[in-house]
CHARMM-style PDB file with segment names, atoms N, HN, CA, C and O in Angstrom:
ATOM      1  N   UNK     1      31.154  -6.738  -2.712  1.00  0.00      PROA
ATOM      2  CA  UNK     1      30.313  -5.818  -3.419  1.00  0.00      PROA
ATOM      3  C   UNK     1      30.223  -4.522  -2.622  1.00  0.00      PROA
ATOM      4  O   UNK     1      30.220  -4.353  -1.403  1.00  0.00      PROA
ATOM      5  N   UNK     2      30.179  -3.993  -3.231  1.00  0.00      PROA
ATOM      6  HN  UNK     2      30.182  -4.131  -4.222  1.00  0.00      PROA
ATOM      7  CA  UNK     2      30.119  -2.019  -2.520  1.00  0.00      PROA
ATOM      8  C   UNK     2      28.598  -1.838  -2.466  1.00  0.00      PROA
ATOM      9  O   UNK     2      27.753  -2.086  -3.326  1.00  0.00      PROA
ATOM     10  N   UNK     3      28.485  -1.391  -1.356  1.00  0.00      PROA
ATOM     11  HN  UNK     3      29.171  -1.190  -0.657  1.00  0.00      PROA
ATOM     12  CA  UNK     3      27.589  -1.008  -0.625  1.00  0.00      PROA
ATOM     13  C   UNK     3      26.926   0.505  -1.829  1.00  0.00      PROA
ATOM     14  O   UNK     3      27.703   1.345  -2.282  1.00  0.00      PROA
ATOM     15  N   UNK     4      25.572   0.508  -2.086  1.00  0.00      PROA
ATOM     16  HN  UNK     4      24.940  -0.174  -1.718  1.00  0.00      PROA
ATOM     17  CA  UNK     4      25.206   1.453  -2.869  1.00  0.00      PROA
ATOM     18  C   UNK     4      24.150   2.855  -2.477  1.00  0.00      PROA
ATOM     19  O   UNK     4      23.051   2.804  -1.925  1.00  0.00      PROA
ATOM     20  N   UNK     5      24.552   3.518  -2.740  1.00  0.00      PROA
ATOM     21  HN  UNK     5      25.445   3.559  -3.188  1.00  0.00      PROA
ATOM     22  CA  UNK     5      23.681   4.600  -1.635  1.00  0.00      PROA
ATOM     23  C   UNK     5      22.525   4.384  -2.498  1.00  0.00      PROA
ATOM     24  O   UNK     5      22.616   4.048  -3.679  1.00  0.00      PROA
ATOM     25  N   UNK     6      21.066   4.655  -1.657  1.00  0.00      PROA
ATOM     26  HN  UNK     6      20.992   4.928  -0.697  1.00  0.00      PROA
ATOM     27  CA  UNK     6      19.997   4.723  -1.980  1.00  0.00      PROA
ATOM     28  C   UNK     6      19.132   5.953  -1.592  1.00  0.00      PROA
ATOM     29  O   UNK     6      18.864   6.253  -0.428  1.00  0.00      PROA
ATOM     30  N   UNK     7      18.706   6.661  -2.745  1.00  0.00      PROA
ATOM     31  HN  UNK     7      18.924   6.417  -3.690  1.00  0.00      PROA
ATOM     32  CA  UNK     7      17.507   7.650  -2.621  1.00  0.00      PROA
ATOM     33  C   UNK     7      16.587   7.146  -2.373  1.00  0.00      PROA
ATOM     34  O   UNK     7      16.494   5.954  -2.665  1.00  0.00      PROA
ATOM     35  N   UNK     8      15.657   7.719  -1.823  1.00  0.00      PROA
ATOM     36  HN  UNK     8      15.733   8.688  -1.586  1.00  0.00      PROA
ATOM     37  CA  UNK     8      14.055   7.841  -1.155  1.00  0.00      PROA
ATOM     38  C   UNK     8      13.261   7.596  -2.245  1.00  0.00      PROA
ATOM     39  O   UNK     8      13.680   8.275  -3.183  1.00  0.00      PROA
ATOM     40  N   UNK     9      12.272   6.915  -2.569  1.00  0.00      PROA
ATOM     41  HN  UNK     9      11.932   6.364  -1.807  1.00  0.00      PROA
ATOM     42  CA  UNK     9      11.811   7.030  -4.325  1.00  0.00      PROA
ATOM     43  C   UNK     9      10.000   7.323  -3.392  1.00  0.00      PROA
ATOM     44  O   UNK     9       9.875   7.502  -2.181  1.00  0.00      PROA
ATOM     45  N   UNK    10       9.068   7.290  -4.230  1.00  0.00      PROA
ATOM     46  HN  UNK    10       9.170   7.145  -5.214  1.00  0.00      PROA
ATOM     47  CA  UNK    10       7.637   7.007  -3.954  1.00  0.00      PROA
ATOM     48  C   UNK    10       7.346   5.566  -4.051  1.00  0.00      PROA
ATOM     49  O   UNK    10       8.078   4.904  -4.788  1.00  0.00      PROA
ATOM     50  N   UNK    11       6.446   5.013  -3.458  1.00  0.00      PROA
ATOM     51  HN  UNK    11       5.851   5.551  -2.859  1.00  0.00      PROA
ATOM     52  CA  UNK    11       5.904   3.732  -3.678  1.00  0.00      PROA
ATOM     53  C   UNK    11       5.842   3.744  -4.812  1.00  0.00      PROA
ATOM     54  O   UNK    11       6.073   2.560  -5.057  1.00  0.00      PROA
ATOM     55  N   UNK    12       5.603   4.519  -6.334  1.00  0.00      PROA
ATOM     56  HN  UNK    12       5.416   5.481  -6.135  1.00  0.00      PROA
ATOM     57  CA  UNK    12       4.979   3.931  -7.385  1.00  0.00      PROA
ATOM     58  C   UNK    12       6.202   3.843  -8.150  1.00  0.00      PROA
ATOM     59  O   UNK    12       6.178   3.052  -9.093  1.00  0.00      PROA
ATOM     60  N   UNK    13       7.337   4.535  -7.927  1.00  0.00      PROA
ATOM     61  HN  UNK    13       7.357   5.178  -7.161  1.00  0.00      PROA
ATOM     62  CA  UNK    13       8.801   4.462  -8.929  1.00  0.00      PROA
ATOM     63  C   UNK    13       9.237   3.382  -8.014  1.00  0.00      PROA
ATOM     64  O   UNK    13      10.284   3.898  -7.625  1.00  0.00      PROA
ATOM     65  N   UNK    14       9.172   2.266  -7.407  1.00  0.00      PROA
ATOM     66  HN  UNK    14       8.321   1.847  -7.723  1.00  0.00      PROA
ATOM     67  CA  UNK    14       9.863   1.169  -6.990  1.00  0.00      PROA
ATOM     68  C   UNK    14       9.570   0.182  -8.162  1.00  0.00      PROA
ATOM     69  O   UNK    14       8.512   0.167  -8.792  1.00  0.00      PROA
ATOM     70  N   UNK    15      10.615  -0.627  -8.374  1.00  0.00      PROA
ATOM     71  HN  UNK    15      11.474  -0.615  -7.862  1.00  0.00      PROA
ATOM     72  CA  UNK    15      11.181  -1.778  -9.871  1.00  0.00      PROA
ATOM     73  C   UNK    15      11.005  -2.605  -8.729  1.00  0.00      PROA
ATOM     74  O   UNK    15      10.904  -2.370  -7.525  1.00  0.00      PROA
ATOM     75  N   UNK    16      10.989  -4.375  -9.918  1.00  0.00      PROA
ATOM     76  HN  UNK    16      11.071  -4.566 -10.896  1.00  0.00      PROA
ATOM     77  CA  UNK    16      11.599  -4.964  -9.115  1.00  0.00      PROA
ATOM     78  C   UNK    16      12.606  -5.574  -8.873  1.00  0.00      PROA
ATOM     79  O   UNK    16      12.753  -6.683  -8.360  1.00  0.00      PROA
ATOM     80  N   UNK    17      13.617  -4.561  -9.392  1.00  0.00      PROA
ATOM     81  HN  UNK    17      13.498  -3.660  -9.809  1.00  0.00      PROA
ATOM     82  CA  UNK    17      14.962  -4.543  -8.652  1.00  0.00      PROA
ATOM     83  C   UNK    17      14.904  -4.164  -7.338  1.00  0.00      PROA
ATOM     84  O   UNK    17      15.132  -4.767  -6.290  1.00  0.00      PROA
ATOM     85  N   UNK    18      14.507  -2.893  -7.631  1.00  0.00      PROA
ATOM     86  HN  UNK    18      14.322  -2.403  -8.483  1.00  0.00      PROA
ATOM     87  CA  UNK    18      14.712  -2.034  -5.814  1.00  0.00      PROA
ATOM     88  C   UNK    18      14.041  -3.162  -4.799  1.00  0.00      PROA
ATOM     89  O   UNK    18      14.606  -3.704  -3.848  1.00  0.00      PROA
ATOM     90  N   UNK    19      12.755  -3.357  -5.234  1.00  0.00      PROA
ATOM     91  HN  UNK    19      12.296  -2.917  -6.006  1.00  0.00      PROA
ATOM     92  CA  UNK    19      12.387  -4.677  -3.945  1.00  0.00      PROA
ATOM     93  C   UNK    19      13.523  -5.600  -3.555  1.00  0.00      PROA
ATOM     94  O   UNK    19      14.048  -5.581  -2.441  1.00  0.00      PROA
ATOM     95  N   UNK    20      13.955  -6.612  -4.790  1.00  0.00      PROA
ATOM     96  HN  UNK    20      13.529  -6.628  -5.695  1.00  0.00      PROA
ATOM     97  CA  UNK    20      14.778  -7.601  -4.451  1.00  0.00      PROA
ATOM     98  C   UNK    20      16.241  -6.665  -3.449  1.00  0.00      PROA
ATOM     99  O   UNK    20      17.095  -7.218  -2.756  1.00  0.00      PROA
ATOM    100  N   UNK    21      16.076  -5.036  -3.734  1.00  0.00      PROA
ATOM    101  HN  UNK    21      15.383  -4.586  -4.297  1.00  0.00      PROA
ATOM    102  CA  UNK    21      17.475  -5.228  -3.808  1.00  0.00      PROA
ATOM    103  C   UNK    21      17.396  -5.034  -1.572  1.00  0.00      PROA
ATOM    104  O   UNK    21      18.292  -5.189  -0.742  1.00  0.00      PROA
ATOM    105  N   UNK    22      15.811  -4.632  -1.390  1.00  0.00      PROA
ATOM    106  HN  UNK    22      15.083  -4.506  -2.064  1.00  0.00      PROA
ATOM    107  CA  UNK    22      15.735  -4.627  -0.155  1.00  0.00      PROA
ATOM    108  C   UNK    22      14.982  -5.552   0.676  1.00  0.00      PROA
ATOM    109  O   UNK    22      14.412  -5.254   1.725  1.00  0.00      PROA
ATOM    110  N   UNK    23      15.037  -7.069  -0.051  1.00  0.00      PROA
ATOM    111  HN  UNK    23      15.500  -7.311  -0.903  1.00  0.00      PROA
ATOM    112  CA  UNK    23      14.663  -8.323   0.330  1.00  0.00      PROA
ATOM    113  C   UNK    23      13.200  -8.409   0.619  1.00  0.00      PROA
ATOM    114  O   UNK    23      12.499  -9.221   1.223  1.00  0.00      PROA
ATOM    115  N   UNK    24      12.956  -7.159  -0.099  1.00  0.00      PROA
ATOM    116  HN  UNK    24      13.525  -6.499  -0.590  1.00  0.00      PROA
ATOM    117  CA  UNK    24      11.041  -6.855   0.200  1.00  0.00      PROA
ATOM    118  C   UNK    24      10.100  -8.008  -1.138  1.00  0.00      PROA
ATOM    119  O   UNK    24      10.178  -7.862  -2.358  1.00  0.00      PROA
ATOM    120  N   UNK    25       9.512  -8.780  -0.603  1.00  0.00      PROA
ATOM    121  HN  UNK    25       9.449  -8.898   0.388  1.00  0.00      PROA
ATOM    122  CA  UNK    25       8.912  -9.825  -1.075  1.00  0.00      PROA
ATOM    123  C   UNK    25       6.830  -9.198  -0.814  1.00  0.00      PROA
ATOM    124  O   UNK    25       6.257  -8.767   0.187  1.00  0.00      PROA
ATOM    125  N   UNK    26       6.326  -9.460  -2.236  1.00  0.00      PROA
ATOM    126  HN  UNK    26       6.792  -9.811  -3.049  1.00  0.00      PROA
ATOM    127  CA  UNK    26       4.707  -8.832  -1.933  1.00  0.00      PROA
ATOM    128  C   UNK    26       3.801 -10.016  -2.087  1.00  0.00      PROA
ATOM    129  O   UNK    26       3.735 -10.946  -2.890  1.00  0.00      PROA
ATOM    130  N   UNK    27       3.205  -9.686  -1.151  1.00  0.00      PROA
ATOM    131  HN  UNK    27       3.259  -8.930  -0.499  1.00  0.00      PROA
ATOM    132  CA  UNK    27       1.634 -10.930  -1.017  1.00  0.00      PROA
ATOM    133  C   UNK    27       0.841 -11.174  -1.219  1.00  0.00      PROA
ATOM    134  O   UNK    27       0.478 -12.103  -0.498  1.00  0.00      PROA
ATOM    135  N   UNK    28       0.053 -10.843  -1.991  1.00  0.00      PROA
ATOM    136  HN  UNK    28       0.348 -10.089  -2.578  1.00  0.00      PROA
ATOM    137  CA  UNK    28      -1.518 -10.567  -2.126  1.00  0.00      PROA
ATOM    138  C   UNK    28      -2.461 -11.131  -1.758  1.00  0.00      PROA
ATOM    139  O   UNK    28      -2.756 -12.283  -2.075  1.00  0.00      PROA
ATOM    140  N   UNK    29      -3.367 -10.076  -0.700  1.00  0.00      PROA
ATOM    141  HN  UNK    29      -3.128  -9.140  -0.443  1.00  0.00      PROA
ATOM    142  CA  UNK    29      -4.448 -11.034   0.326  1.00  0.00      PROA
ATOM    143  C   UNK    29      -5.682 -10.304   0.317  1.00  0.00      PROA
ATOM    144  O   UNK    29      -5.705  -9.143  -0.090  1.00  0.00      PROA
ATOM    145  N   UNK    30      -6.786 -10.933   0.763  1.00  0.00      PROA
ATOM    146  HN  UNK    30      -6.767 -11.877   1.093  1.00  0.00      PROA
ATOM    147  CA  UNK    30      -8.327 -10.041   0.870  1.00  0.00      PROA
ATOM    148  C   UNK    30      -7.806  -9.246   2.436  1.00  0.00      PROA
ATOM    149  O   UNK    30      -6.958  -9.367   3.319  1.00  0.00      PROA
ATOM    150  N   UNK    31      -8.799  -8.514   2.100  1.00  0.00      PROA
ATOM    151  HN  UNK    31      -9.488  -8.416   1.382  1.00  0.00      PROA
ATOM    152  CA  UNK    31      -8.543  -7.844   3.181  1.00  0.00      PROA
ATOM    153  C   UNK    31      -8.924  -8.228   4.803  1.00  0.00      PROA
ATOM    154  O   UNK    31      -8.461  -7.544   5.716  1.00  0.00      PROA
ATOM    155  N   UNK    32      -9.634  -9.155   5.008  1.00  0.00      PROA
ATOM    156  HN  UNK    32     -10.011  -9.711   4.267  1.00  0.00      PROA
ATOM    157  CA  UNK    32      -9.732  -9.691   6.040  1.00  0.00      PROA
ATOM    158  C   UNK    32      -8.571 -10.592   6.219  1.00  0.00      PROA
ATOM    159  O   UNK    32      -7.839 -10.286   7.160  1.00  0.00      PROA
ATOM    160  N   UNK    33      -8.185 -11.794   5.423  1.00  0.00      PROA
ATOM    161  HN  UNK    33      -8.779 -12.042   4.658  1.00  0.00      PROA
ATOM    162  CA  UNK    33      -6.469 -11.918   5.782  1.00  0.00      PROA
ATOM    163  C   UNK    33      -5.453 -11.276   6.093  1.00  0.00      PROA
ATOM    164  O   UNK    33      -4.444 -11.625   6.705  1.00  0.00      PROA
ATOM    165  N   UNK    34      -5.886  -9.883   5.449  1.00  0.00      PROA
ATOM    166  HN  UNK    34      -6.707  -9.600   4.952  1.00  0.00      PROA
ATOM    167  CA  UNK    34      -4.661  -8.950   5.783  1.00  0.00      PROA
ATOM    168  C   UNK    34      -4.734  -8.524   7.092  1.00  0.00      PROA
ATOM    169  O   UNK    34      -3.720  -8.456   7.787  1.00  0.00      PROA
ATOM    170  N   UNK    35      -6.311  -8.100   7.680  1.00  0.00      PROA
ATOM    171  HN  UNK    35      -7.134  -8.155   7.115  1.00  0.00      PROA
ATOM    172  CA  UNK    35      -6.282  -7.134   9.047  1.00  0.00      PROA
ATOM    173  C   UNK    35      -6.198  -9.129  10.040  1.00  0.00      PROA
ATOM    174  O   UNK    35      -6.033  -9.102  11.259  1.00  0.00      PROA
ATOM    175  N   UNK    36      -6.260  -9.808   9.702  1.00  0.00      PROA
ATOM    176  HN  UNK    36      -6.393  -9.830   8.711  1.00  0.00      PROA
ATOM    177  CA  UNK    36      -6.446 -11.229  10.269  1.00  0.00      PROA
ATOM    178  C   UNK    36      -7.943 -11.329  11.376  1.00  0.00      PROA
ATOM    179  O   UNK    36      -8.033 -11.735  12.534  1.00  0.00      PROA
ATOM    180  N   UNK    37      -8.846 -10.848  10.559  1.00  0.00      PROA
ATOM    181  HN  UNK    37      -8.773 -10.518   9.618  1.00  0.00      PROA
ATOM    182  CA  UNK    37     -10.602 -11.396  11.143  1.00  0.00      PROA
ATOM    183  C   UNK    37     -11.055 -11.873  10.205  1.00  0.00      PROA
ATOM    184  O   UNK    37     -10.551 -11.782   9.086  1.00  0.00      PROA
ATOM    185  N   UNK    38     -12.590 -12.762  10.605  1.00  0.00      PROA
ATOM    186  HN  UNK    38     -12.999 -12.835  11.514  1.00  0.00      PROA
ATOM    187  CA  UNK    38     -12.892 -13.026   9.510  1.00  0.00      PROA
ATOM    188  C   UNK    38     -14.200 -11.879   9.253  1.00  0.00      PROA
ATOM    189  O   UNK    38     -15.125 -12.202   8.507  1.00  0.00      PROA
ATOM    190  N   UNK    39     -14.191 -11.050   9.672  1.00  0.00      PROA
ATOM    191  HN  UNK    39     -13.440 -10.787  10.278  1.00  0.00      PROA
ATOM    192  CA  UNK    39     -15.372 -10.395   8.574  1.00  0.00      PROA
ATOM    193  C   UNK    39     -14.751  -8.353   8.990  1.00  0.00      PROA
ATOM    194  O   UNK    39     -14.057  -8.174   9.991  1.00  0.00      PROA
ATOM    195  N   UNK    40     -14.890  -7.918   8.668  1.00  0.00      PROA
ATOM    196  HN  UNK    40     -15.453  -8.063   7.855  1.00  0.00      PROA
ATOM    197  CA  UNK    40     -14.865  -6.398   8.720  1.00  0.00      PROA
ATOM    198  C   UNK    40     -16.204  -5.821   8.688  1.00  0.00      PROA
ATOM    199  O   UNK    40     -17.228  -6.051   8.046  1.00  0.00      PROA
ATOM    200  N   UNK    41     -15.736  -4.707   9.911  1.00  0.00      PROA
ATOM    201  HN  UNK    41     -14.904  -4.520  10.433  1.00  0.00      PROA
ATOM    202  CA  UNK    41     -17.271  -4.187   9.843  1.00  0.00      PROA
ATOM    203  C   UNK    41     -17.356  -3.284   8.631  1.00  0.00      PROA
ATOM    204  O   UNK    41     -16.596  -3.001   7.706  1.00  0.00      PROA
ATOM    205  N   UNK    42     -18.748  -2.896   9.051  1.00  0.00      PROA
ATOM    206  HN  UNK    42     -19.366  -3.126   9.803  1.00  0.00      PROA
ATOM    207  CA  UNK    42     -18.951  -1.690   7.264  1.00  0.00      PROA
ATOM    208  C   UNK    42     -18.488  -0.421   7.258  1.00  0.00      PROA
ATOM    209  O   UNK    42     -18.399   0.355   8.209  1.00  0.00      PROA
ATOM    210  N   UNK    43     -18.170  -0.245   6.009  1.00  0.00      PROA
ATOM    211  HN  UNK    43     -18.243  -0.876   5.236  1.00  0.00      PROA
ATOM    212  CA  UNK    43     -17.440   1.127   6.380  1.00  0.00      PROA
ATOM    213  C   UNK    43     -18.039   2.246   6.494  1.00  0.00      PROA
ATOM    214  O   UNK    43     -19.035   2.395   5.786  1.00  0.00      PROA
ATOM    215  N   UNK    44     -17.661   3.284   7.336  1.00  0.00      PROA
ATOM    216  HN  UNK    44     -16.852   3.163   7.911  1.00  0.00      PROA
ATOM    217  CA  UNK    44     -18.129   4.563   8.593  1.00  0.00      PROA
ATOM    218  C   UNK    44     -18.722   5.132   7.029  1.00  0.00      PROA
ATOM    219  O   UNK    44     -19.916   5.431   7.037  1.00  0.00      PROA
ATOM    220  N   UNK    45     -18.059   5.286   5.840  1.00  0.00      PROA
ATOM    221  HN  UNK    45     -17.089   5.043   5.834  1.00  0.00      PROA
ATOM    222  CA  UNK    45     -18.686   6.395   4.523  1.00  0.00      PROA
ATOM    223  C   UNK    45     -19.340   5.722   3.750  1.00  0.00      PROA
ATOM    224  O   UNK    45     -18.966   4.682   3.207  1.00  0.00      PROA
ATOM    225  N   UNK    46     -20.965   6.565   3.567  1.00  0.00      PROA
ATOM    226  HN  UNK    46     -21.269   7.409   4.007  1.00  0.00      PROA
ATOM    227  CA  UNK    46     -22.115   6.130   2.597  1.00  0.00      PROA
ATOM    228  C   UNK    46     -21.115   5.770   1.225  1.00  0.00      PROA
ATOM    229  O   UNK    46     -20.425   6.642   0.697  1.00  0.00      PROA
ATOM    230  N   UNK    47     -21.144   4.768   0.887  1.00  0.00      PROA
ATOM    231  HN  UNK    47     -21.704   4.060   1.316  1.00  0.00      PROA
ATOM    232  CA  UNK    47     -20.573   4.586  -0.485  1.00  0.00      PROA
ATOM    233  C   UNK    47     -21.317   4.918  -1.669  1.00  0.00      PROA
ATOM    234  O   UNK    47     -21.142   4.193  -2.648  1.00  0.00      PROA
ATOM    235  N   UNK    48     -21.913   5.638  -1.734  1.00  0.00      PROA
ATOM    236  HN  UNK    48     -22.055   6.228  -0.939  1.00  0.00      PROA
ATOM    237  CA  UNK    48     -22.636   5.964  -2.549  1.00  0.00      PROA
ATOM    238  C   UNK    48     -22.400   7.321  -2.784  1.00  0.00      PROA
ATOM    239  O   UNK    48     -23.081   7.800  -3.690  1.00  0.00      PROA
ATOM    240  N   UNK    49     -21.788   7.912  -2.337  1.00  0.00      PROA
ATOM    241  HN  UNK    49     -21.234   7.523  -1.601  1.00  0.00      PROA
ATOM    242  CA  UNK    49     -21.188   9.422  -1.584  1.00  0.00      PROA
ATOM    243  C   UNK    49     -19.854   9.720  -2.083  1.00  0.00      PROA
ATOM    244  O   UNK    49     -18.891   9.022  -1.764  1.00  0.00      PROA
ATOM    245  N   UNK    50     -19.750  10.811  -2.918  1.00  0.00      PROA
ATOM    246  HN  UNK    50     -20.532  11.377  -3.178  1.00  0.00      PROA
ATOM    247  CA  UNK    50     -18.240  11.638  -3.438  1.00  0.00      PROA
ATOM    248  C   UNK    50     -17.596  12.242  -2.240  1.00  0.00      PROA
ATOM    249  O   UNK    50     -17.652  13.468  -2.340  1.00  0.00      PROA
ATOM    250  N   UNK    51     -17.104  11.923  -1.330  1.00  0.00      PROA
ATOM    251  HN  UNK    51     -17.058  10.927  -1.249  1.00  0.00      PROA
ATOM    252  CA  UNK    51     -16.582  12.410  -0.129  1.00  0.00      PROA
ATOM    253  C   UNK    51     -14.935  12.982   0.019  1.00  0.00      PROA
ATOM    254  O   UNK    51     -13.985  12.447   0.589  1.00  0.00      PROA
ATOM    255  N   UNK    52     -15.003  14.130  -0.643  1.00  0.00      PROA
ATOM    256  HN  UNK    52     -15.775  14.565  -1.106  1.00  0.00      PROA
ATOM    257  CA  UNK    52     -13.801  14.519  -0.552  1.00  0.00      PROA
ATOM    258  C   UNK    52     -12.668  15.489   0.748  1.00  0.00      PROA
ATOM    259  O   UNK    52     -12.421  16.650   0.421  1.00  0.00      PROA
ATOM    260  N   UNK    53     -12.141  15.057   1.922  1.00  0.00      PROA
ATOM    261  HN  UNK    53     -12.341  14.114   2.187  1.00  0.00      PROA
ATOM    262  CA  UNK    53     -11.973  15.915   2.924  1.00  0.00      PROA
ATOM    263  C   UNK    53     -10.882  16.808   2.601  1.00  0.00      PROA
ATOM    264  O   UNK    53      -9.778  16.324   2.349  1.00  0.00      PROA
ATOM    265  N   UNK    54     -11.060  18.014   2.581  1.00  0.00      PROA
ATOM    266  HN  UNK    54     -11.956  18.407   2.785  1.00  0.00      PROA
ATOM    267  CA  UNK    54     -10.057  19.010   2.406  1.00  0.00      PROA
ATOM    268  C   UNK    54      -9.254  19.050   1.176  1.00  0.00      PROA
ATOM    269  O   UNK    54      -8.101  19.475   1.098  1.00  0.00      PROA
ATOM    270  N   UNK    55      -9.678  18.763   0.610  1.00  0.00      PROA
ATOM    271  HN  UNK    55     -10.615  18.418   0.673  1.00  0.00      PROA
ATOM    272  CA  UNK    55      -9.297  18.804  -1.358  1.00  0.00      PROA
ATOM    273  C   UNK    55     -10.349  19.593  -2.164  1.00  0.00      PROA
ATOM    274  O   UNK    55     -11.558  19.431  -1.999  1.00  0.00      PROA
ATOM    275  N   UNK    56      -9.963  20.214  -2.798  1.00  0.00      PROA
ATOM    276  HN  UNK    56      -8.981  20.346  -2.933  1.00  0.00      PROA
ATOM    277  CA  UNK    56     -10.650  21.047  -3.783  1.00  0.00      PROA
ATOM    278  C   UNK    56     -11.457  19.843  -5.196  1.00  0.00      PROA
ATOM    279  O   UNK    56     -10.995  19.017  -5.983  1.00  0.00      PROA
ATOM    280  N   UNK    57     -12.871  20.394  -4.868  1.00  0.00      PROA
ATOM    281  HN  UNK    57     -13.246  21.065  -4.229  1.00  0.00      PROA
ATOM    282  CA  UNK    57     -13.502  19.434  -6.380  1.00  0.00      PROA
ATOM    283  C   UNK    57     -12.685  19.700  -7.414  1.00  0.00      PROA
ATOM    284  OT1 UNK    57     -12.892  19.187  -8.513  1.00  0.00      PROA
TER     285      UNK     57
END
C-alpha cells in the first residue's frame, strides 16, 4: 500500500477514518480518571461568573 500524504486538519474535521487511519483509539473518562486522583480541587473561577480573558464581549 502507498504511503498517503496527510494534511494538518483541526480536531473537529477528524472522521473516523483519519483516527483509525492513525491507530488513535478514544476513551471516555470523568475527569478525575483522567488527571488519575480521586477528587480535584475547586476551580480557581467563581462559576457563576462570565469570565472572558482577552476576547471581545
Amino acid at each position: 500500500m502507498a504511503n498517503r500524504i496527510r494534511s494538518a486538519k483541526s480536531g473537529s474535521d477528524w472522521t473516523e477514518n483519519d483516527l483509525a487511519a492513525y491507530n488513535i483509539q478514544i476513551q471516555y473518562q470523568d475527569a478525575p480518571t483522567f488527571f488519575g486522583v480521586d477528587h480535584l480541587p475547586p476551580p480557581a473561577v467563581d462559576q457563576d461568573s462570565d469570565v472572558r480573558v482577552g476576547q471581545p464581549l
